[in-house]
C-alpha positions in Angstrom: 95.0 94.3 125.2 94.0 93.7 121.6 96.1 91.5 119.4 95.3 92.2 115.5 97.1 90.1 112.3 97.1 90.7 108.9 93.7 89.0 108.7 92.0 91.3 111.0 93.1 94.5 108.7 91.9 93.1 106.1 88.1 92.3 107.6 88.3 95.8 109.2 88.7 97.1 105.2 91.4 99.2 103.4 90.0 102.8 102.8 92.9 104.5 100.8 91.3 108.2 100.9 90.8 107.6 105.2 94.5 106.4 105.6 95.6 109.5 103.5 93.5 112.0 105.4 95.3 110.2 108.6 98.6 111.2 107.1 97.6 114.2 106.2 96.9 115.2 109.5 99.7 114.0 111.2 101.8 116.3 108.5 100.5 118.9 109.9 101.4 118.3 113.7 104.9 117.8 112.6 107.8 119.7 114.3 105.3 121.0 117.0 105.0 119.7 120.7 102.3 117.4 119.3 104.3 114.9 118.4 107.7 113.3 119.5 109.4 110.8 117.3 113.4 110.5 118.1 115.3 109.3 115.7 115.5 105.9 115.2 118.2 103.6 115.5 119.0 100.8 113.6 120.2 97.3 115.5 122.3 95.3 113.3 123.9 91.7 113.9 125.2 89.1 111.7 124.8 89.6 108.0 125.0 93.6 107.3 122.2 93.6 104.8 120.0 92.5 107.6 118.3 95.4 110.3 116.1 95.7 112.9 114.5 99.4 113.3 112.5 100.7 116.4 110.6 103.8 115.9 108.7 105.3 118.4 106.4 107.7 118.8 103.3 110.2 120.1 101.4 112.0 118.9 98.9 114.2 120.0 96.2 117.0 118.9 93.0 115.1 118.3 94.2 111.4 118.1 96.7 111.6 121.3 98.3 108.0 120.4 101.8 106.6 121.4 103.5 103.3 120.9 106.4 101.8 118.9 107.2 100.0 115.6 109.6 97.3 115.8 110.0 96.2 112.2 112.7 94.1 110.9 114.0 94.1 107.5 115.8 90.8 105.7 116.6 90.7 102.2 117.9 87.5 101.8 114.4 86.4 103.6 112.9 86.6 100.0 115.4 83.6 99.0 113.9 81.2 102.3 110.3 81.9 101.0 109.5 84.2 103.7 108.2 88.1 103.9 111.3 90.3 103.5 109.7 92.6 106.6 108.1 92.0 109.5 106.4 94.3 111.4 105.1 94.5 115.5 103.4 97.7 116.7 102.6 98.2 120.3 100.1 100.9 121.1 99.9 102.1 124.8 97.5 104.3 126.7 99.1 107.9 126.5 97.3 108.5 130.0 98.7 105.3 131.8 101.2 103.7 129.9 99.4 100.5 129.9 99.3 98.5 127.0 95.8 99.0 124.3 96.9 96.7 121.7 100.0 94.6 119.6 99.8 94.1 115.3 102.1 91.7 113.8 101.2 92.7 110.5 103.1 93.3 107.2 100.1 94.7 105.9 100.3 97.8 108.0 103.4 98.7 107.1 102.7 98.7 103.3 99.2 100.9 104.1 101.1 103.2 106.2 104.2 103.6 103.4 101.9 104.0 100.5 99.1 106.4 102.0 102.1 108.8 102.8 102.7 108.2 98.6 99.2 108.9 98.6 99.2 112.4 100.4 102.1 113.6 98.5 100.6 112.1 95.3 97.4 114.4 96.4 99.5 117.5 96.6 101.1 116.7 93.6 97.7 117.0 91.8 96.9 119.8 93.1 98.9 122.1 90.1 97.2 119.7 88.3 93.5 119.3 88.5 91.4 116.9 86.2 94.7 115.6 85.2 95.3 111.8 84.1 98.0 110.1 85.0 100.1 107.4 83.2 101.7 105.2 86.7 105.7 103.0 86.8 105.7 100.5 89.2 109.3 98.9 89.6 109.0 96.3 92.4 106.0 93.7 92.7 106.3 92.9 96.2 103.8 93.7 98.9 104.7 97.6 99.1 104.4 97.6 95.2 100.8 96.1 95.3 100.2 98.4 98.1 100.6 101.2 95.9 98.8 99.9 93.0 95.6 99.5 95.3 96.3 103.0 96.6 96.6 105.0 93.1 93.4 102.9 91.6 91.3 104.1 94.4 92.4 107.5 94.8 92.6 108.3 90.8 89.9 106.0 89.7 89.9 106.4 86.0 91.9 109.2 85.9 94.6 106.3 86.3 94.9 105.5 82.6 97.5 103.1 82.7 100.4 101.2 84.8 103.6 99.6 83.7 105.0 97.2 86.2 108.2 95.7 86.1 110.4 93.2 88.8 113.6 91.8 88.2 112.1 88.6 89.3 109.5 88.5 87.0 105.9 89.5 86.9 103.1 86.4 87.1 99.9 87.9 85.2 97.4 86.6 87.5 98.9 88.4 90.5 97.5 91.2 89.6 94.3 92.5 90.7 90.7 91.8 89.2 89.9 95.7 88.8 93.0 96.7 87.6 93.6 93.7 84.6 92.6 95.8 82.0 95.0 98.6 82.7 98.1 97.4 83.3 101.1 95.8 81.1 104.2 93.6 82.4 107.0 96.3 81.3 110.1 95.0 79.4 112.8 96.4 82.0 112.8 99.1 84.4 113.3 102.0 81.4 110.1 101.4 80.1 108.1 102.6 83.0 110.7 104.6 83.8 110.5 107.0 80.5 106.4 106.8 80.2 104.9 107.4 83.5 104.3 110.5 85.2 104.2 109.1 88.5 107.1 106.5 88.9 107.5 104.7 92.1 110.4 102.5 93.2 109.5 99.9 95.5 112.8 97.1 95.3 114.9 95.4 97.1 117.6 96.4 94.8 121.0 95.6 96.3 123.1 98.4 93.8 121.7 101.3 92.2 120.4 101.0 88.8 118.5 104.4 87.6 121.1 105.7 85.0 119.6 108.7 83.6 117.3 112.1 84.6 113.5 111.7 84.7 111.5 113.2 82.0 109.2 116.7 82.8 106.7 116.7 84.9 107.2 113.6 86.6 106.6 112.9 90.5 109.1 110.2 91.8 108.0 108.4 94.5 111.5 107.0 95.7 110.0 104.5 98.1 112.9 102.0 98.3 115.5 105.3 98.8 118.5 103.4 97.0 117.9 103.2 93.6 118.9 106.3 91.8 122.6 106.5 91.1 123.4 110.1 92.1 124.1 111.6 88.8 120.6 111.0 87.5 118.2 113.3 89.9 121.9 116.1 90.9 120.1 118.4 89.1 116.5 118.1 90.2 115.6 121.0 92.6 112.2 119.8 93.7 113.4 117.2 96.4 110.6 116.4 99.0 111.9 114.6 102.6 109.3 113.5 105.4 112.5 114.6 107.4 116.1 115.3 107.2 117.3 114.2 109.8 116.2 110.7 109.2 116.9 110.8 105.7 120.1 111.9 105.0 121.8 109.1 106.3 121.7 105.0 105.9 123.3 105.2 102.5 120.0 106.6 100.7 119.5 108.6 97.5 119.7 111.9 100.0 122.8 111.1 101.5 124.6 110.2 98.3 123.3 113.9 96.7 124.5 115.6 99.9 127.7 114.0 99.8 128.7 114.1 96.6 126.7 117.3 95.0 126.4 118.8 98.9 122.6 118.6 98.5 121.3 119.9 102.2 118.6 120.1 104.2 117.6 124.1 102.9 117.7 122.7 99.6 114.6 120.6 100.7 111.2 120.7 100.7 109.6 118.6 103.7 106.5 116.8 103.2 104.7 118.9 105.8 105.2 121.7 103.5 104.3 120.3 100.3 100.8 119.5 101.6 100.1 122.3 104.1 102.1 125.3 102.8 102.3 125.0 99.0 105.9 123.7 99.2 105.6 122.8 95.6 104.6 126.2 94.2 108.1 127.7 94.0 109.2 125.3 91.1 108.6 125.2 87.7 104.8 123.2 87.5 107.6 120.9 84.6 110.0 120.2 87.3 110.5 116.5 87.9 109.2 116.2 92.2 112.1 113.9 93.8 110.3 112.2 96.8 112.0 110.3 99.2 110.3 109.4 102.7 112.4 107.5 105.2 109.4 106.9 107.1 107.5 108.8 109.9 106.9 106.9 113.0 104.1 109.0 113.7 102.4 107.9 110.7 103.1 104.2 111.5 101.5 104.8 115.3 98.7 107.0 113.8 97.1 104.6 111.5 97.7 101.6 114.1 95.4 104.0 115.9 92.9 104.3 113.8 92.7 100.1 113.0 92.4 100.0 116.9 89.4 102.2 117.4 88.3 100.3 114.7 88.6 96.7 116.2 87.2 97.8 119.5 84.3 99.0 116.9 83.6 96.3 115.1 85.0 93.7 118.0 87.6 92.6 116.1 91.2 90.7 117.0 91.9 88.5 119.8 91.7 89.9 123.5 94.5 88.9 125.7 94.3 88.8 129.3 97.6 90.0 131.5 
């Protein structure tokens, strides 16, 4: 068995458009017999805020992976100095059960959560081809830079600008080297909010604070699921799942809108069908695109996949004996 850290992901290297043409594929085995993914549950103890999620999964067709994510989520962790998330994936041999490999890595979760951003930003584009794109970044922790890295490489300069904003505040030289020029510290959350056309939430936001509808045109990448109070996006009709199932429930953006406007799971688009079936055809090309993505399991175990073929590659990570 392969262990693999934060450290090894990075040597192995971060290629945005690979990651999203691994998500990409997995979208498309979705609800078929190649893959399995029940639905998750969520152990809590102690302080309510605080949760510990295991989600596993297989999947099949050409990658024929399986494992689980055991990834635990703290809030108040950000107070103690330490990572909000941590995240363990254990990849086993689909043949024999036995154990390939174990990440501890924080990393992988934010490449996993923003390449599925990615390959619903990519359909997005599609209605719009050559288009620039004006980016609102509200959260500047590790999923927030995650995104930032993942819509510089996948726009280039088509990316024309990003407004970032955090509650906590923004330090200047956190941000990266090739994106300096292009980015501004935004005054409050409105800012980016009213001037992007992609606007991704990515908080730890403990109340909902999104007052007011979107402009046109905009794709919403709700990443952080509970920061839109349910009035603001009741009348969008382009709302985008990864799955309903998991979704509507946990006190996010979805379950609010079904609850109290009876938003349901035929109003929906899923992601599968946004990227492999024109899902986003039958609405206006100015309707504001409401994403909200819970979080595939199958994605998580998919990637881990392709870092471990990777590592056996390149020799990378530690080997442990049984």
């Amino acid at each position: 068995m392969i262990y693999l850290n934060d450290r090894d992901i990075r040597q192995l290297g971060i290629d945005w458009p690979k990651l999203v043409e691994t998500v990409e594929h997995v979208a498309a085995l979705l609800q078929t017999r190649e893959t399995v993914q029940p639905l998750k549950p969520y152990l809590r103890f102690g302080d309510p805020a605080n949760r510990i999620i295991a989600m596993p999964a297989y999947v099949g067709g050409n990658l024929r992976a399986c494992g689980i994510k055991w990834i635990a989520s703290f809030p108040g962790n950000r107070l103690r100095g330490l990572p909000r998330a941590h995240n363990t994936i254990v990849l086993n041999d689909p043949g024999t059960g036995m154990p390939l490999a174990i990440f501890q890595s924080g990393l992988l979760n934010a490449l996993r959560t923003a390449a599925v951003s990615g390959a619903m930003l990519q359909s997005w584009l599609k209605r719009r081809p050559g288009r620039n794109v004006t980016a609102g970044i509200v959260g500047w922790g590790p999923i927030g830079r995650a995104h930032l890295s993942m819509l510089k490489a996948l726009l280039a300069d088509r990316l024309e600008w990003t407004l970032l904003f955090d509650a906590g505040g923004i330090d200047p030289a956190s941000m990266p080297d090739n994106v300096r020029g292009s980015v501004s510290i935004a005054t409050d959350w409105r800012e980016a909010y009213r001037h992007a056309d992609v606007f991704i939430t990515c908080t730890t936001a403990s109340e909902r604070y999104i007052d007011e509808p979107p402009p046109p045109e905009t794709l919403l990448l709700n990443v952080s699921l509970r920061d839109y109070m349910p009035h603001s996006v009741r009348s969008l009709n382009a709302v985008v799942v990864d799955d309903w199932r998991e979704v509507c429930r946990e006190n996010t953006d979805i379950e609010r809108l079904h609850l109290a406007f009876g938003l349901s799971e035929r109003d929906a688009v899923t992601l599968k069908q946004a990227i492999h079936e024109n899902g986003l055809d039958r609405f206006p090309e100015d309707e504001p695109v409401f994403f909200n993505p819970m979080g595939m399991a199958a994605f998580d175990i998919s990637i881990a996949h392709r870092y471990y073929k990777l590592a056996l590659r390149d020799h990378a990570g530690l080997p442990l004996e049984p």
